[in-house]
N, C-alpha and C positions, 0 to 999 in steps of 0.2 A: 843539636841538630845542625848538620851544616846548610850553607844557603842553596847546595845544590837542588837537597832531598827539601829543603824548606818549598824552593819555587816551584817543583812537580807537584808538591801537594796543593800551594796555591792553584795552581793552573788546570791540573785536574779536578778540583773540589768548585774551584771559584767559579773558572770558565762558564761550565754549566749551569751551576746557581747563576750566573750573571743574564745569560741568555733567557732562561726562562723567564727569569724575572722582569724582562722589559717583555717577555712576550704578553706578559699579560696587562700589558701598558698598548696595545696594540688599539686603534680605533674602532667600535662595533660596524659591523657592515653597513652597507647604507640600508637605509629605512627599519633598523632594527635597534630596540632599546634597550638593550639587558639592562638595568636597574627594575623596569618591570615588568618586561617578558613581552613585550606588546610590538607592535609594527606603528612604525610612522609611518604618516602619509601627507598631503597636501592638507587636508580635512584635518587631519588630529590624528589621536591617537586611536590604534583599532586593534583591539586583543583577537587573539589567535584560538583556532577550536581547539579542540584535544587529541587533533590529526598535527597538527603544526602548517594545516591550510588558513590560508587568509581567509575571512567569510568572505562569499559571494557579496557584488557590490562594490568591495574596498577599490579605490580609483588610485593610481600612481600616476605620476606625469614628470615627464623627461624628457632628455636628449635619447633619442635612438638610435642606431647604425643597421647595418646591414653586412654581413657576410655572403659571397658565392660561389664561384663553384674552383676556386680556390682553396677549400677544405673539402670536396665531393668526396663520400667515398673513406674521410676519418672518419675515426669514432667520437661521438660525443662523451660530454662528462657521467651522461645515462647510460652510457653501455651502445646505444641504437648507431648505424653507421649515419652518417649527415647526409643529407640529397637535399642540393637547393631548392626542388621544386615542390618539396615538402611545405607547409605550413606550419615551421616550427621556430622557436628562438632560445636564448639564451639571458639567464637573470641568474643574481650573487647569490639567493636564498628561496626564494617559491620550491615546492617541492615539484619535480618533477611531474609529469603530469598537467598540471594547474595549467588550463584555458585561458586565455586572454582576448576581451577583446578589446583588438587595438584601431586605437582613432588617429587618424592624421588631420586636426583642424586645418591645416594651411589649405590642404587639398577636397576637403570635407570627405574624406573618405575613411573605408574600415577594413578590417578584416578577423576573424580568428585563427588563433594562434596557441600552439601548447608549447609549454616548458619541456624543452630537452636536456638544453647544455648549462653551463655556469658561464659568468663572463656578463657583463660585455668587460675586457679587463683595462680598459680606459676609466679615470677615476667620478668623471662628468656624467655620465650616463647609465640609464637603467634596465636599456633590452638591447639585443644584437638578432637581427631579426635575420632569415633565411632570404635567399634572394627572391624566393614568389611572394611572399609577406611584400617585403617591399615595394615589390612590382603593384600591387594593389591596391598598395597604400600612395605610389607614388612617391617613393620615398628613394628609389634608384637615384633619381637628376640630381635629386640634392645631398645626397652621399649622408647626411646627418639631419636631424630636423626633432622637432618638440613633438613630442606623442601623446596620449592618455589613453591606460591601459586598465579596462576593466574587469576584474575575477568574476568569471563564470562559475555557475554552478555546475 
């Protein structure tokens, strides 16, 4: 064999085996355990129904953001067009759908909130809230801030 035909087959055969390979070396998303199928959370650990919903109750607590009207008018990662004055947000895994409600201790304040889109895609944080979310939570001024988000039934 010459080294031409040798290094296409490397390259062709390798290449790919190379990439997959480290893909599955990739970190699990945040608050997810694959070794045993469960969700972390600040509490522990909390197993998943047979829908791939969080039970109701399960609490998460993070860095939040806020998007506005800046994306008005895209589509989210659901399919739905985005409108800031909706009551919706953005998280790496909940299923679409899934109600939140969301607390701003700083400010004592709440609001609910449904899963739309994926994101937030900064690696610190765990929701990307719409801009009337924010507005109500108070979370505007501060452009970023610690939340606690509770899964509705």
């Amino acid at each position: 064999m010459r080294w031409g035909a040798f290094l296409r087959t490397v390259l062709w055969w390798g290449a790919p085996c190379l990439l997959f390979s480290c893909a599955a070396n990739f970190p699990a998303r945040t608050g997810y355990d694959r070794a045993t199928g469960t969700w972390r959370t600040v509490r522990g650990t909390v197993s998943q129904d047979t829908t791939g919903r969080m039970p109701a109750g399960t609490v998460l607590e993070g860095q939040a953001s806020y998007y506005g009207s800046e994306l008005s008018g895209h589509p989210t990662s659901s399919g739905e067009v985005f409108d800031p004055s909706d009551h919706t947000c953005a998280h790496r895994t909940l299923p679409f759908g899934t109600r939140l409600k969301v607390t701003y201790p700083k400010k004592g304040t709440s609001t609910v909130v449904r899963v739309n889109d994926r994101g937030p895609h900064v690696p610190d944080r765990i929701l990307d809230l719409s801009r009337a979310a924010a507005d109500d939570l108070g979370l505007t001024a501060d452009g970023v801030g610690t939340v606690r988000a509770e899964v509705l039934p």
